[in-house]
N, C-alpha and C positions, 0 to 999 in steps of 0.2 A: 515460322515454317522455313523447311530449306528443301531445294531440288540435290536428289541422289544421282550423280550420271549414273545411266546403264550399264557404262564399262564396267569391268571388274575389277578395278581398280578405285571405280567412283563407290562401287558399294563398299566396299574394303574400308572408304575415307565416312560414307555413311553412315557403316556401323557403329564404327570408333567414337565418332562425335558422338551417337546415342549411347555406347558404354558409359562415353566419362560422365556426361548428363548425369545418369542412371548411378553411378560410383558416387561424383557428388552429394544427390539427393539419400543415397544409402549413408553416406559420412555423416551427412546434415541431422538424419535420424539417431543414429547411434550416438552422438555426440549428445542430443537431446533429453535419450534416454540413460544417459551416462549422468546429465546431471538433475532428473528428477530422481535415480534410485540414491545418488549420493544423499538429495536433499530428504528424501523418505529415512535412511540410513540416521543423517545426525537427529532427526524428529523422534527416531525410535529410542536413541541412546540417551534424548535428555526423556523423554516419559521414564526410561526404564531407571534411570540416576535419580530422577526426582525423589521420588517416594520414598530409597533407599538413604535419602541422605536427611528427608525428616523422619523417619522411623529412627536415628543414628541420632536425632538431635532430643526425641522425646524420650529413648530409652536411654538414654545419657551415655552412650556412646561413642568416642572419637574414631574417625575413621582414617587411616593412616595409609596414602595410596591407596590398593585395594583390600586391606587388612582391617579389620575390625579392632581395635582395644581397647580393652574396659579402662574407664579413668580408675587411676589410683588411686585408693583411698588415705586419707594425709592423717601421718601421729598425732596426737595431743600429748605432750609432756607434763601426767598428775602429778599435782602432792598436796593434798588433802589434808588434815585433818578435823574430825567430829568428836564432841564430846555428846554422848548420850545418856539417858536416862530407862529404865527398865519401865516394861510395859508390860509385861506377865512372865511366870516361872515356875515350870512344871517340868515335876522329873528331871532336871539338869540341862533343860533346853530355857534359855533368854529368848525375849521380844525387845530388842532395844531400839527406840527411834532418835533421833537429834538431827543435829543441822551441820553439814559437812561444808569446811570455808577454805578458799584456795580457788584451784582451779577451777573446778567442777561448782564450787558451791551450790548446792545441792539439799533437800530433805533428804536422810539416810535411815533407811531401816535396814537393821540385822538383827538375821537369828543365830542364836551360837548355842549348839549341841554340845556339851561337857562332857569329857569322858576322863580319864585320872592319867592322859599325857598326850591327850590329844584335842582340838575343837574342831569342828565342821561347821561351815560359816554358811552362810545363806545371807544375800542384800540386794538389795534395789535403793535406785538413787536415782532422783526423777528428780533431773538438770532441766534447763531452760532449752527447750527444745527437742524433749525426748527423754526417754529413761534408759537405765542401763540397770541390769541383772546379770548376779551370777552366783558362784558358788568357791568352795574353797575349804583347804584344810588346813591347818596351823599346830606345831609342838608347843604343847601348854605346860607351863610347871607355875608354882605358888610359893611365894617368898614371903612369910610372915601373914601379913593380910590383906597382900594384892597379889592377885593372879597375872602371870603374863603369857604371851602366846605370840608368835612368829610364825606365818606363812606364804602361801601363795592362793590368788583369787583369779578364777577363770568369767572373765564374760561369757554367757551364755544367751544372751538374747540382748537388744535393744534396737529403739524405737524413733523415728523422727531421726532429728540429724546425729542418733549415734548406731543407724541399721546395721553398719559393717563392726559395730564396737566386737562385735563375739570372735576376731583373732586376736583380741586384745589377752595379754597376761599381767595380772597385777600385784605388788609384794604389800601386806600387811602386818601390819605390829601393832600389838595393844594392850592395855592394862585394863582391869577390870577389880573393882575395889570388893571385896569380899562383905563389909558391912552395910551397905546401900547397891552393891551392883551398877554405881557409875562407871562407865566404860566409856574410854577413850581410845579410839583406834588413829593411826596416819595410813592413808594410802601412799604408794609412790607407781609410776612404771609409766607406760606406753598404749594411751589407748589409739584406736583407727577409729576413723569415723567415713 
C-alpha cells in the first residue's frame, strides 16, 4: 500500500504510479498471450503438414517445397529376342507362344493377323514382376519360304512393376517360316516402368 497526498500534485504522483502498475500488468498479459497463440500457431502447422507429408509418402509422391511431383518413371533399354512355336491357325490369324531371352526374359504370347502386306500383332509377356501387353502393326512381305515383317508395338496396359510401361514405344522384326510357322521375332526400344 502507499499514502496519496491530498495536494494536487500528490494525486498527479498517485495516479502515475497506478498507470505504470496497470501498463506493466497489461504488457505482462499481452506478452503472455503473444506466446501461447505463437505456441497454438506452430501445433496447428505440424497437425496440418503431418498427414500431408504421409499421404506424399503412401501415394509415392515427392514433394518439393510446396509443389507436389510425381516421381519419374525410369527407361528400360529392351532387346529381346523369342523363338516361338504355333499354337492354333484360323483364317490368317497365329497363336504363337515361346520364351523371350534378354532383358525382359519373359513367356511371350503373340497373335499375328495376316493380311497380303500387312500384320497386326497382338502380345503379352508376363516378366518377373508383372506383365506387359499391347498391340502393333508391321509391313509383311514373303521371300521364297519365309515370311518377314517390320514394325512398331505400342504398350497398352501393364501390370506390377511395369504399370507406367503403356508410354512405352517399341520396334519389331520377324520371320516366320512358312512350313511349320516357327516364328522368331527381336524386340528392341524403351520401356517406362
Amino acid at each position: 500500500m502507499y499514502c496519496v497526498r491530498s495536494d494536487w500534485s500528490g494525486r498527479r504522483a498517485g495516479w502515475r504510479f497506478r498507470l505504470r502498475g496497470h501498463e506493466r500488468a497489461s504488457r505482462r498479459i499481452l506478452v503472455d498471450a503473444f506466446v501461447v497463440l505463437l505456441f497454438m500457431s506452430a501445433s496447428a502447422i505440424v497437425v496440418v503438414l503431418a498427414p500431408r507429408a504421409e499421404a506424399s509418402t503412401i501415394t509415392g509422391i515427392r514433394a518439393i517445397g510446396s509443389v507436389p511431383v510425381a516421381a519419374s518413371a525410369s527407361p528400360i533399354s529392351v532387346n529381346d529376342t523369342a523363338n516361338l512355336h504355333l499354337i492354333s491357325h484360323k483364317r490368317g490369324t497365329l497363336q504363337e507362344r515361346g520364351l523371350a531371352s534378354g532383358t525382359l526374359h519373359c513367356p511371350l504370347a503373340i497373335e499375328l493377323a495376316i493380311s497380303s502386306s500387312t500384320v497386326g500383332i497382338a502380345f503379352t509377356c508376363t516378366a518377373r514382376g508383372g506383365s506387359i501387353s499391347g498391340t502393333g502393326k508391321a509391313a509383311f512381305y514373303v521371300s521364297a519360304a519365309v515370311a518377314h515383317f517390320s514394325g512398331t508395338l505400342s504398350v497398352t496396359h501393364g501390370t506390377g512393376a511395369y504399370v507406367h510401361a503403356s508410354k512405352s514405344s517399341l520396334q519389331i522384326q520377324g520371320t516366320l517360316l512358312r512350313e511349320n510357322y516357327a516364328l522368331t521375332v527381336r524386340v528392341i526400344g524403351r520401356l517406362y516402368t
